[in-house]
KOLLUM-720782 format. One record per residue: residue in one letter; x, y, z of N, C-alpha, C in turn. Coordinates in steps of 0.02 Angstrom, whole numbers, plus 50000, padded with zeros to 5 digits. Each point is the difference from the previous one (the first is absolute). Layout:
% KOLLUM-720782
AXYZXYZXYZ ...
END
This chain:
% KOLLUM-720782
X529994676259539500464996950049499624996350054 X499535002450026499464997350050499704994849970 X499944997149939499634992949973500584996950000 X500635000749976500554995450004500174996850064 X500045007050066500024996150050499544993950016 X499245001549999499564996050007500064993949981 X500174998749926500194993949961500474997850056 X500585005850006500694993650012499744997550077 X499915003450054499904997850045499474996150013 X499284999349956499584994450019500354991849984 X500455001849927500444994749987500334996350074 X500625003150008500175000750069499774997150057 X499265003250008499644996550083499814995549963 X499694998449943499764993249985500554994550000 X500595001749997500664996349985499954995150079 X500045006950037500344999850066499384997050035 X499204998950000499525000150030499914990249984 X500124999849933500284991849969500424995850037 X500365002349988500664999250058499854998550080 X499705004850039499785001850044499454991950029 X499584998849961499374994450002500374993550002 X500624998749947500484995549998500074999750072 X500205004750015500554999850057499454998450076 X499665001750004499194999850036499854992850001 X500044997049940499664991949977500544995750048 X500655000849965500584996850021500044999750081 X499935005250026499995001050069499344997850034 X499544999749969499504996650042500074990349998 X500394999849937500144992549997500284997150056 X500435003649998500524999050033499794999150084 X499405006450019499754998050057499454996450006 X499844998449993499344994250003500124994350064 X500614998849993500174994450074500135003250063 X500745005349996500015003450051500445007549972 X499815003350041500475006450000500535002150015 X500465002249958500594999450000500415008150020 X500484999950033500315005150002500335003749968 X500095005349968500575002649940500355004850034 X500724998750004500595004249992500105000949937 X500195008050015500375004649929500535002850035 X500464998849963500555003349998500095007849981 X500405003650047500045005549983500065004749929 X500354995549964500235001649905499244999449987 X499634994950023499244997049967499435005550037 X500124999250046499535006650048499805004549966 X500665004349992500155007449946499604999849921 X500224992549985499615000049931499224998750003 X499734998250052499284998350013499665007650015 X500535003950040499665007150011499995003649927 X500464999949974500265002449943499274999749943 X499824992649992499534996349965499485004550030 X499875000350072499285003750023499925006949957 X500705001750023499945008649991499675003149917 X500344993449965499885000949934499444998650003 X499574995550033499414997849987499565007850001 X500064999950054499605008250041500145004149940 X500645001949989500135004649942499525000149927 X499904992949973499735000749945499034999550006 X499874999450066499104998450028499955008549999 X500275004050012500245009050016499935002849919 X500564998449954499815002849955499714998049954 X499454993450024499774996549956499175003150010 X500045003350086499255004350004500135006749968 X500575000950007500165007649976500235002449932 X499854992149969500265001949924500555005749996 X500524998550033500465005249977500544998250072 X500754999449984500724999850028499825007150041 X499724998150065500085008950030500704998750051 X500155004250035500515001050043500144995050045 X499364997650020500294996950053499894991649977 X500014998949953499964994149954500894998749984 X500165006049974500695000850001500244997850068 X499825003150034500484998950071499934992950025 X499444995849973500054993350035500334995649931 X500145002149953500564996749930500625001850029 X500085006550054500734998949988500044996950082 X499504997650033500114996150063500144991149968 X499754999749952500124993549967500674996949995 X500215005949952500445000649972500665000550048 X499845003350036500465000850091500224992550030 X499334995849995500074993850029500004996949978 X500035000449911500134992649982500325003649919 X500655001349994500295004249952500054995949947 X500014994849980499854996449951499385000749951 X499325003150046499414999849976499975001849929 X499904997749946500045002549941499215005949995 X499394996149999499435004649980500105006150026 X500105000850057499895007350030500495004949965 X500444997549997500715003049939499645002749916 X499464996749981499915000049956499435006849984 X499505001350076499695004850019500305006649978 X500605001050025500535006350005500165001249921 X500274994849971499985000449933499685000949983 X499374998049978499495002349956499425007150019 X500165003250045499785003650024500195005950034 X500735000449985500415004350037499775006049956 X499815003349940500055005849988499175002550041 X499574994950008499335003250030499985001450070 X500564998550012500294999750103500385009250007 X499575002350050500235007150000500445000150025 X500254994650073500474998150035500674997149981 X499884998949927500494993849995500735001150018 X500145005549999500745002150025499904997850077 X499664999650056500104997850062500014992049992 X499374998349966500234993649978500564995749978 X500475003449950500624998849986500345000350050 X500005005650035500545000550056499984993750060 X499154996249986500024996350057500304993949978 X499674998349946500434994649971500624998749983 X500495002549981500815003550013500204997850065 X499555003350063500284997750064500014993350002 X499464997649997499784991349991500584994749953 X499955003249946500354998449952500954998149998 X500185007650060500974998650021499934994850045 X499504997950042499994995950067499914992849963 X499844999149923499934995449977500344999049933 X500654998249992500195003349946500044991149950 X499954996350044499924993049934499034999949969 X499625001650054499375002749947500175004949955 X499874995349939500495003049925499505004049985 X499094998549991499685003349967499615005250038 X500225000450062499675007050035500555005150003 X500654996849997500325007049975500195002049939 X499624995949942500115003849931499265004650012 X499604995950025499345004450004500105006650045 X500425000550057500165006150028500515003449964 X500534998449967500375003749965499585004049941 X499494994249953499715003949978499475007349995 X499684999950065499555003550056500665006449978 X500394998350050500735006750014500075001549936 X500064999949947500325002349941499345004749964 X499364997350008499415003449981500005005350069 X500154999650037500005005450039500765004550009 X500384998549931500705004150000500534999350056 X499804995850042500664998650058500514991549965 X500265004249953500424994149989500414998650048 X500415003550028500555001250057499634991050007 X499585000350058499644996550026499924991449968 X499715003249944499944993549959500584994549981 X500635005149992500634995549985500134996550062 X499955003650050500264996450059499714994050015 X499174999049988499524994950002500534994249961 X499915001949926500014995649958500854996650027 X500505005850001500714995050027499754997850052 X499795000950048499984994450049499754991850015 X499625002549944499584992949988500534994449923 X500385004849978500224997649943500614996950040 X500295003650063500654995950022499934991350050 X499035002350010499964993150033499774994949976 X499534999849924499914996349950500694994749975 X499854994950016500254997249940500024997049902 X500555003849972499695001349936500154994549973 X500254991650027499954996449967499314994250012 X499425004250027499514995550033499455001549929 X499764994149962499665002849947499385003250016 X499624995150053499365002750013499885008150023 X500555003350003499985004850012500305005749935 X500094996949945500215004249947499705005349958 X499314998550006499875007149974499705005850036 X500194998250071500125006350050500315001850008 X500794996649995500535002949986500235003749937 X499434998549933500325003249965499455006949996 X499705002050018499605003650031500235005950047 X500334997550036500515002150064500635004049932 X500144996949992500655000649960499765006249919 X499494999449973499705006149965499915005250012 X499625000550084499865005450031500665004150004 X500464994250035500655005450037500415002249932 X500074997149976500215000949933499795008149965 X499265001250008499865004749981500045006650060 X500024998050043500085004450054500765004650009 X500484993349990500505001549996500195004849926 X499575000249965500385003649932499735006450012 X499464997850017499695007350038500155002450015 X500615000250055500445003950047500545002049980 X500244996249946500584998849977500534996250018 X499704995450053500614996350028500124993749968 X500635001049956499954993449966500394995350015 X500395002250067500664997450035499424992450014 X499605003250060499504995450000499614994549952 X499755003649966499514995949935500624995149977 X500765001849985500354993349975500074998350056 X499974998450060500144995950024499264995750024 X499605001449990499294996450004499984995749947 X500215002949925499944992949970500594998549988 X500744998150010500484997250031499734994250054 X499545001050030499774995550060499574995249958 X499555002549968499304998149959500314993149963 X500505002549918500074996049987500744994650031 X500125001150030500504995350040499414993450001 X499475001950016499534993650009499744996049940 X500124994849989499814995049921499455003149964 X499355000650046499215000649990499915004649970 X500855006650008499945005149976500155003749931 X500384994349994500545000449963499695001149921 X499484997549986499744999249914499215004150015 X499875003350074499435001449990499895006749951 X499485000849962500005005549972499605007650032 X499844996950053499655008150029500435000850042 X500434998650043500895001950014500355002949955 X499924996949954500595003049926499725005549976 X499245000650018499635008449961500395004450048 X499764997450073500125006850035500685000450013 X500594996850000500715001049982500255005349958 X499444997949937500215002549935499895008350011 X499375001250035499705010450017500474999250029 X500344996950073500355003550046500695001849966 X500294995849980500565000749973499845004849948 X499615001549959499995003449951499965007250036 X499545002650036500135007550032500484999650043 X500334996150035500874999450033500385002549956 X499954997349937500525001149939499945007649979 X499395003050009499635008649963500375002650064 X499914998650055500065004750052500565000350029 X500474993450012500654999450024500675004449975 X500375001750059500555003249962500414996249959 X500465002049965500594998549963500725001049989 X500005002250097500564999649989500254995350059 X500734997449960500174995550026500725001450069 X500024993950020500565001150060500624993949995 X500495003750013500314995449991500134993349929 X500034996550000499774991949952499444999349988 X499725002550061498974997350000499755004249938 X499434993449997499485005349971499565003250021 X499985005249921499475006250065499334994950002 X499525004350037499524996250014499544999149935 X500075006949960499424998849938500394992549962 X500574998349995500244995649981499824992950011 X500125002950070499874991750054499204998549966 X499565004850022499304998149986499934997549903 X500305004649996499774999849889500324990649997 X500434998450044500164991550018499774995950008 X499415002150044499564995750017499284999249965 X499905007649957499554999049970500074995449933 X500635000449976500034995149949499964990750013 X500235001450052500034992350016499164997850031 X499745004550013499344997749993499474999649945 X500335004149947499675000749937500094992649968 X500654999750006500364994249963499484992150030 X499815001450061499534994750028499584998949974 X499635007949998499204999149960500094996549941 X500565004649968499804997749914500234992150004 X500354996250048500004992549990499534997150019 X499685002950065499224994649999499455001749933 X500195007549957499524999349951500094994449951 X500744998549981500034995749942499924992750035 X499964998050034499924995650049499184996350003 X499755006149999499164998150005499465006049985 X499524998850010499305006849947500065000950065 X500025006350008499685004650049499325003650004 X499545002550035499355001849991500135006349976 X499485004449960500045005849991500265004850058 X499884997050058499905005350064500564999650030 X500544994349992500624999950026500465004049940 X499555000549946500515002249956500115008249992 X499585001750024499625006549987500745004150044 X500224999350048500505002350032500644999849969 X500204995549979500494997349965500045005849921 X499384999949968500045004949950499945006550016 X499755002050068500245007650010500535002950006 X500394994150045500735000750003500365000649933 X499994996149956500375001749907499815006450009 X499155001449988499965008549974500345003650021 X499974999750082500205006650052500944998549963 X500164996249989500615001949980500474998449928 X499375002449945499884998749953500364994549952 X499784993850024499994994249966499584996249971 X499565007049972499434996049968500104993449953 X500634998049956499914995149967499944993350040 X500355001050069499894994150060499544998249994 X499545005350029499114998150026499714998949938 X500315002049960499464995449931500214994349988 X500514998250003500294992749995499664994550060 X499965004750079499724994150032499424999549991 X499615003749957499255000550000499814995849937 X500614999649965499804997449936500244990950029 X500474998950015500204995050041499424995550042 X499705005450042499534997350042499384997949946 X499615003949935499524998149973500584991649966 X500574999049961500134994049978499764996850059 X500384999550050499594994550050499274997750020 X499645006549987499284998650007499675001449957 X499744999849939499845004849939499375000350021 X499544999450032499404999750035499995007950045 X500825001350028499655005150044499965007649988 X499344997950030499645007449965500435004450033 X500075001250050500165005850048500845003649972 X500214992949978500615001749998499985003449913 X499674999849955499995001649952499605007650017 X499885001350040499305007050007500775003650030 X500564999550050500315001050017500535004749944 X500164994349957500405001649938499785006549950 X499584997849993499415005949966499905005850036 X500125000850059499945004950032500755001950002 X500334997250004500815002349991500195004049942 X499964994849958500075004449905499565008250035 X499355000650014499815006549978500255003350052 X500385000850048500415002350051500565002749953 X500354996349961500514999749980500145001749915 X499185005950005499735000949911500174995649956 X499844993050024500074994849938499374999849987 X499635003349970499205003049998499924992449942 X500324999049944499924995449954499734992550036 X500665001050036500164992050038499564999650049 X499705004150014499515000150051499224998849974 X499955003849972499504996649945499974996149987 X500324995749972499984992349967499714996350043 X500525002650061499734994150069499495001950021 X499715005750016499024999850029499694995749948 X500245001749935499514997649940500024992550021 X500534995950021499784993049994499814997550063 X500055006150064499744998050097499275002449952 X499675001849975499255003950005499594995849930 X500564995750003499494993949925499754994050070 X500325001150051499904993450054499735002850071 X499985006250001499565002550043499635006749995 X499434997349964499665004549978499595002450060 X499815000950044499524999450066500345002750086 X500715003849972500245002950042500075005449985 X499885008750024499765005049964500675002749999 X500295000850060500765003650010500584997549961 X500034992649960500114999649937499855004249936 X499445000749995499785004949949500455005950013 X499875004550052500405004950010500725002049975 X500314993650036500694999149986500274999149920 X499474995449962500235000449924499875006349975 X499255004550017499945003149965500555005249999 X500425001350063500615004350020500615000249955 X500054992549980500474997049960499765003049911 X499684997150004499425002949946500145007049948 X500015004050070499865007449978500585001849999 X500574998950042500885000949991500314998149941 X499744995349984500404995949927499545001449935 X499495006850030499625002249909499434993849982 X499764995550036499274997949977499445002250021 X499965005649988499395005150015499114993350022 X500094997949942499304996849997499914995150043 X500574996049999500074993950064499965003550064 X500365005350017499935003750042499265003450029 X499785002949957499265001850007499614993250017 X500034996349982499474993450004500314996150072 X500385000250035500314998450043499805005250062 X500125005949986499775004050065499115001750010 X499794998349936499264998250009499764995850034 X500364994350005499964993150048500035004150067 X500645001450004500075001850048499665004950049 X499835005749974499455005050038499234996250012 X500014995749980499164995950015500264997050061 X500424999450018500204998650090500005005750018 X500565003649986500365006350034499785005949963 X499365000050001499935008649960499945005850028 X500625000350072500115005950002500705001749990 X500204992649982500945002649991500295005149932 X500195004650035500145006349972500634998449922 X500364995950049500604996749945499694995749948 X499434997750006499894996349937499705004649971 X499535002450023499645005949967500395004749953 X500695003350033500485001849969500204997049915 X500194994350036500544998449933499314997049955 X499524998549993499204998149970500075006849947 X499945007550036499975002449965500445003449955 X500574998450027500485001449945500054995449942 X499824993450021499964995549942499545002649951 X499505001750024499395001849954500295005449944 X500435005450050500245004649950500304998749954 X500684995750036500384994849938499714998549934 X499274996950008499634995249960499665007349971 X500035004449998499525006449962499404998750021 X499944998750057499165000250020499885003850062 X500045006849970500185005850047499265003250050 X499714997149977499155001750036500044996050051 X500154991650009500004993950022500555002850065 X500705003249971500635001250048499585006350043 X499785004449990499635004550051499594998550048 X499544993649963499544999650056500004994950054 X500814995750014500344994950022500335007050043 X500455004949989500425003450038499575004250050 X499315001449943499585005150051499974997350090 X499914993049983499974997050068500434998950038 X500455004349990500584998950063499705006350037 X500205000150063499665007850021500925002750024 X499865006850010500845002050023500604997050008 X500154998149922500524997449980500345006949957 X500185005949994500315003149946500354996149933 X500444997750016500154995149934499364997649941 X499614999050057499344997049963499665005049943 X500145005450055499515004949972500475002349933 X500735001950019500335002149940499984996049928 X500024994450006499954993949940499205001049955 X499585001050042499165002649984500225007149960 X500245004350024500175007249964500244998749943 X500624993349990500395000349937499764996949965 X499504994850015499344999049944499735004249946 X499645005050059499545005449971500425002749948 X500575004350036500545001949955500004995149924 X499994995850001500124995949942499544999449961 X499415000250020499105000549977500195007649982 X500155004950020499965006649980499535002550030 X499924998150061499355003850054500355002750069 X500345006049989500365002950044499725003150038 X499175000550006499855004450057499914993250055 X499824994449992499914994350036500874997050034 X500384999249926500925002150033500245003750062 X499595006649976500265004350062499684999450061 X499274997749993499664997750052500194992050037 X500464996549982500174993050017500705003850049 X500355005849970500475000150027499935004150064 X499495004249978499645003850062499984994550082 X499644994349969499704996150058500804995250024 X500524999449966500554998350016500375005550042 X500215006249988500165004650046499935000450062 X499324999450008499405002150053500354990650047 X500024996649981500254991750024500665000750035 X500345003049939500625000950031500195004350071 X499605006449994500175005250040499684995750072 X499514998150008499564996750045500524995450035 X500304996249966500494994650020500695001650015 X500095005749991500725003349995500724997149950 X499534998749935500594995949937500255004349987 X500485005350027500485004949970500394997249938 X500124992950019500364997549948499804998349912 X499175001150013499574998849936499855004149987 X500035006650027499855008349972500545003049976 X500444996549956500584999449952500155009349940 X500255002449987500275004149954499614995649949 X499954993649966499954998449949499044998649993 X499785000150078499424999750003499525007649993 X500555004550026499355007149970500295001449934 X500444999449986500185000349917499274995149953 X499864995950026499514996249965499255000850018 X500045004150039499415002550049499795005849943 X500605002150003499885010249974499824998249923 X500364995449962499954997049925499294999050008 X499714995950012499375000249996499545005250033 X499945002650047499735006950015500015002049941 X500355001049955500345005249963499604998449927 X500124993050004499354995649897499415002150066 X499734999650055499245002649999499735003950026 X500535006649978499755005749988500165004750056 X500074997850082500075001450036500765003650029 X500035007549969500525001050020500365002450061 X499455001750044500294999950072500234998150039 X499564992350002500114993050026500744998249977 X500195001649931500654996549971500665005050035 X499655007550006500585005950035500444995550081 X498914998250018500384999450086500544992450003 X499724996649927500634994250016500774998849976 X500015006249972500645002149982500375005750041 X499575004750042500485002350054499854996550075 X499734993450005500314994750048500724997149981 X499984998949942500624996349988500555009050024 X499845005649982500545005749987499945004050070 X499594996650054499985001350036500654996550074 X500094993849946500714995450049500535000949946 X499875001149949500604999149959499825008049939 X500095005950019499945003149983500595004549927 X500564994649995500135001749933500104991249960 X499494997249999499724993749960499955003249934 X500454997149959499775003949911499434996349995 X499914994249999499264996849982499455004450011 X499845000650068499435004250039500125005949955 X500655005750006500005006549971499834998149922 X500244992949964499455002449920499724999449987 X499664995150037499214997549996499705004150026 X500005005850034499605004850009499995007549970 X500784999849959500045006049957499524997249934 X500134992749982499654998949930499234998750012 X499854999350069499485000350003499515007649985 X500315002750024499805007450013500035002749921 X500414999149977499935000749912499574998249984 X499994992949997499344997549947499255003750011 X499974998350072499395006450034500135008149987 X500425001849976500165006649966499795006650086 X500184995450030500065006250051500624999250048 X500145004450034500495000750035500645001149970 X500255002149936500434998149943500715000750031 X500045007450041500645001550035500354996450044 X499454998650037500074995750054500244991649990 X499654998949934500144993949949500635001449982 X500285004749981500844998949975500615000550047 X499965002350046500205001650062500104990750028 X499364997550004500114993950027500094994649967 X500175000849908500284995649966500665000849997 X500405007849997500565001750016500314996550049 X500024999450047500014996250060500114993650021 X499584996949943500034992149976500644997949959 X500185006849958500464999649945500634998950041 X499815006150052500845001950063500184993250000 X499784994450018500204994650043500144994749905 X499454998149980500304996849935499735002749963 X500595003949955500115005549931499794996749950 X500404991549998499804996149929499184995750004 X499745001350029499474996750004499384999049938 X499944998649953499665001449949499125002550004 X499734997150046499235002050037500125007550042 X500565001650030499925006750038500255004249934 X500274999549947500165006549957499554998849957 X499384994349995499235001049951499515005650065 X500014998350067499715004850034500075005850002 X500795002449962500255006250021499755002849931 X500194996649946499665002249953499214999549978 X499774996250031499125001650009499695005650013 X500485003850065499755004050060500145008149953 X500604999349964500195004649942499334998749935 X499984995649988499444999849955499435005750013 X499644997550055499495001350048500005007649996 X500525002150009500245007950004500025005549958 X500124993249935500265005049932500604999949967 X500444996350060500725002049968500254992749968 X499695001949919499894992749978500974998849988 X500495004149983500745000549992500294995850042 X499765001950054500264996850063499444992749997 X499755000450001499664992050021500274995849925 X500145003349952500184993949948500864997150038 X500335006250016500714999850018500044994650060 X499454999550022500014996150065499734990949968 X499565000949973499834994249957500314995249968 X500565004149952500264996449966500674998150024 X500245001750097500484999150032499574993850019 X499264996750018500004996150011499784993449990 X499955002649891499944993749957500564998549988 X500655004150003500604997049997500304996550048 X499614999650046500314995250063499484991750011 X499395002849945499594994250002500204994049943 X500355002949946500374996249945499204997349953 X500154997349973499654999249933499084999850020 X499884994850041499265000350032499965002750052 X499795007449998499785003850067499454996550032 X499835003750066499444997050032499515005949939 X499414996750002499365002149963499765006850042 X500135000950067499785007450011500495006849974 X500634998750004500465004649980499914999749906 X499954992749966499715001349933499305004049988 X499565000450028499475001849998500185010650019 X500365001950056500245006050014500265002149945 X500524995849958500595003349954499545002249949 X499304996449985499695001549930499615004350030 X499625002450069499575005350013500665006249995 X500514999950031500415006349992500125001749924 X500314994949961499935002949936499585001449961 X499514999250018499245002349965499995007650017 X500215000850075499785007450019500525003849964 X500664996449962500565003949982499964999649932 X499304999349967499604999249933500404995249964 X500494995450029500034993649957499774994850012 X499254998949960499394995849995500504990649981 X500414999749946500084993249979500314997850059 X500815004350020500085000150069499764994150046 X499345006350009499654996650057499634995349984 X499804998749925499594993749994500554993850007 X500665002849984500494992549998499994995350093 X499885006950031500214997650074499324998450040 X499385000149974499505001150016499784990649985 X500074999349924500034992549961500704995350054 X500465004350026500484994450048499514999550065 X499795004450003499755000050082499384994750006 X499514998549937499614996949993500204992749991 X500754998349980499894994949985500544996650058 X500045002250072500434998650053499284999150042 X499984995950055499504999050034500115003150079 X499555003150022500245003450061499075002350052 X499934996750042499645002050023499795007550016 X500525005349997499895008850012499825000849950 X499844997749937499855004349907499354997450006 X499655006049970499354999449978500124998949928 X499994992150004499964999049918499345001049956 X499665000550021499335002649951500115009149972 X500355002850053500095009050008500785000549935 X500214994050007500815001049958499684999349938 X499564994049980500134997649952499315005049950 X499465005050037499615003749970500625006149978 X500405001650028500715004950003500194996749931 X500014995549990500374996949966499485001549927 X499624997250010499355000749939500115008149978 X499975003950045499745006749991500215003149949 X500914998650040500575005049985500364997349926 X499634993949974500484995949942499685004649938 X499244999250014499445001649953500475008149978 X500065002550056500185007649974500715002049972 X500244995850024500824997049979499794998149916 X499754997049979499784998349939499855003849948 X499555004250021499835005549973500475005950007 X500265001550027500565005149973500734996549945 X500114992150008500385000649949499764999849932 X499294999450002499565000149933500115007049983 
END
């Protein structure tokens, strides 16, 4: 900040020091014969002191490299005596958040500012001051006073008035007074100059639009209510815009308002029409086509959105936040690879953005290049999401102690950040599943009585931990007790009556575990899941019918299921045929 000043103000005295030598030359010309007397007029006096004060002011912080206090105090003596002064105005602005004072400052300028209410730009500059220092009260009063002595059909003064007229505009919605705000632009466009402008017609369009959210509805008498009156005026200003659009190209930046308004009140086919409208008129403009494209993927036209980066990024290859944006498009509408090659661009600018990094590595996963998707996500740091997507990798590789360790370091993210909302029922269910393929059955206990610790009759939690406790062949009682339980809540469930009959297996009471079994291949219909096929042929084996179990053993093998040890079925399978064979010999 201290080199900027330096720059601006040597600019400045060199301006003024130029100036100054002029003025030195001229006046010595001038005396060379004889010496002349000068009267100044009082209006001229004020501005000559005015001129000093500023002078003094900027020789001060031009030794002191730095706006100190009392540099301030001779800007706002300037400013006192000659309220027109634009530079010193410009001080306050650009420097008001490094001013510890600036609230006394505001307050002084405000005073200055009511005593002068046709200096248009020292009281947007003091209104502005008041509003960064939260005294709107204050600020409105500035701005009407100066707005009732302006004349709004004087052009040279129009874009202070429309300036004037933004502010209060927003001030007023602020408050909610919209009695006011329509009658400010009631005044506004009464005036010609006003009439087709389009940054009048934006801020019409907010005011009236939260008038319309906030106003009552009910009516009196004949009248209308007020949400009425206002929802009146907002159309008839809409109806404006959209005629100066067909009328003429508008810039991206006038348009940009105009299409928030469709969204906010969902007319998206509008804003694509004027956007598509505006590219016929200019087929050149970029902005307005980057616009569109950004609309579609707002509006999951992920396809249509695509198309259009694809033909903005054949013509500007050398803007990176393009890249970004297609690759976004990219990855929504399923082109993994375009996508990947796009956010590659992109992180050679931005390689710490987490979001490209993100969707990079999901593409990779997309694309089966699951080594590539890990070591793209690794680099996000405390993102949980991140970390969970890394787990369901591993999971997929079949490396569940690294699974459970991805989800480990997601937990630990979450809790840190307080994501109650990402420490989900469905997240220690997937937590405990893998605990559980690596080996770790403690770890898998404590994440199944978190979940039974808020939701303590969850059948999920109660069978995933009775069938857990089976397969580990301990706890057996305690295992039926809390598959029972599971059953209480849903009886027909076909996975809680294979647990119930597992846990009977486990026990001995092969009667009961077939009785339970075959209640829940009859609810599975012709293709069971492969773990309950795989159960039906271990129970009937123990109930010495070997073909039996080879019939359900040969189904279970030929259903695909990540829980079957198909190498363990299909030696079952070898074993038990061979001996099957030999006894009908």
């Amino acid at each position: 900040m201290i080199k900027y000043y330096a720059i601006a103000l040597f600019f400045i005295m060199s301006v003024f020091s130029l100036f100054a030598s002029d003025i030195l030359t001229d006046f010595q010309q001038e005396n060379r014969i004889e010496e002349k007397k000068v009267d100044l007029s009082p209006e001229a006096l004020k501005k000559a002191e005015a001129l000093s004060f500023f002078a003094n002011a900027l020789l001060s912080a031009k030794a002191d490299q730095k706006l100190s206090e009392e540099v301030y105090e001779k800007l706002i003596k300037v400013v006192e005596d000659d309220p027109s002064a634009e530079i010193p105005l410009s001080f306050f602005v650009l420097d008001w958040e490094n001013t510890p004072k600036f609230k006394k400052y505001a307050e002084k300028l405000s005073d200055i500012a009511e005593k002068n209410p046709s200096a248009l730009k020292l009281n947007i500059v003091a209104a502005s001051l008041l509003i960064k220092a939260n005294n709107f009260k204050k600020a409105v009063k500035i701005l009407e006073g100066t707005f009732k002595t302006v004349d709004l059909s004087d052009p040279k003064k129009k874009e202070e008035i429309i300036n004037i007229a933004i502010i209060l505009e927003q001030l007023y919605r602020k408050e909610g007074n919209f009695d006011k705000g329509d009658e400010l632009f009631e005044d506004i466009f009464d005036e010609r100059q006003f009439k087709n402008n389009i940054k009048i017609i934006e801020a019409a369009l907010a005011f009236y639009y939260t008038a319309v959210d906030k106003s009552s509805d009910e009516s009196f008498l004949w009248f209308d209510s007020p949400k009425e009156k206002y929802k009146g005026k907002m159309e008839k200003y809409l109806k404006v815009a959209e005629c100066l659009s067909e009328k003429k190209h508008f810039s991206p930046n006038e348009l940009n308002f105009l299409i928030d308004f469709y969204i906010r009140n969902k007319q998206e086919l509008k804003a694509k029409n004027l956007l598509l409208q505006n590219i016929l008129h200019n087929p050149d403009d970029l902005k307005s086509k980057i616009l569109l494209a950004a609309l579609y993927c707002s509006l999951e036209e992920f396809s249509n959105s695509y198309r259009l980066w694809s033909m903005i990024i054949k013509t500007n290859k050398l803007q990176p936040h393009i890249y970004g944006e297609f690759g976004r498009a990219a990855f929504r509408s399923g082109h993994y690879k375009e996508a990947a090659d796009a956010f590659e661009w992109y992180l050679i600018n931005f390689p710490e953005s987490e979001s490209a990094l993100y969707q990079l590595g999901i593409s990779y996963f997309e694309m089966g290049m699951y080594r590539k998707a890990i070591s793209k996500l690794n680099k996000i740091n405390n993102l949980p999401e991140a970390d969970f997507f890394i787990s369901m990798i591993y999971r997929k590789l079949g490396e569940y102690n690294d699974a459970a360790a991805a989800l480990e370091k997601a937990e630990i993210n979450a809790l840190k950040q307080k994501r109650e909302e990402f420490l989900t029922k469905d997240f220690y269910l997937t937590f405990a599943y893998l605990y559980d393929k690596a080996g770790k059955l403690e770890s898998a206990e404590r994440c199944l009585r978190t979940i039974l610790s808020k939701h303590p009759e969850d059948p999920e939690a109660l069978n995933f931990l009775g069938y857990m406790w089976s397969e580990h062949n301990v706890h057996l009682d305690e295992a039926e007790k809390s598959i029972a339980a599971a059953l209480e809540t849903d009886k027909g469930n076909p996975a809680y009556l294979d647990s119930m009959s597992w846990v009977n297996y486990k026990k001995g009471n092969f009667k009961e575990a077939l009785a339970y079994i075959e209640k829940a291949l009859a609810l599975e219909g012709e293709i069971p899941d492969a773990v309950i096929a795989e159960h039906t042929g271990d129970i009937y084996l123990a109930m010495g019918e070997r073909e039996k179990a080879l019939k359900y053993w040969k189904l279970a093998a030929s259903i695909y299921n990540e829980d079957i040890n198909l190498p363990a079925i299909k030696e079952k399978i070898k074993k038990y045929s061979t001996t099957v064979k030999e006894k009908k010999k």
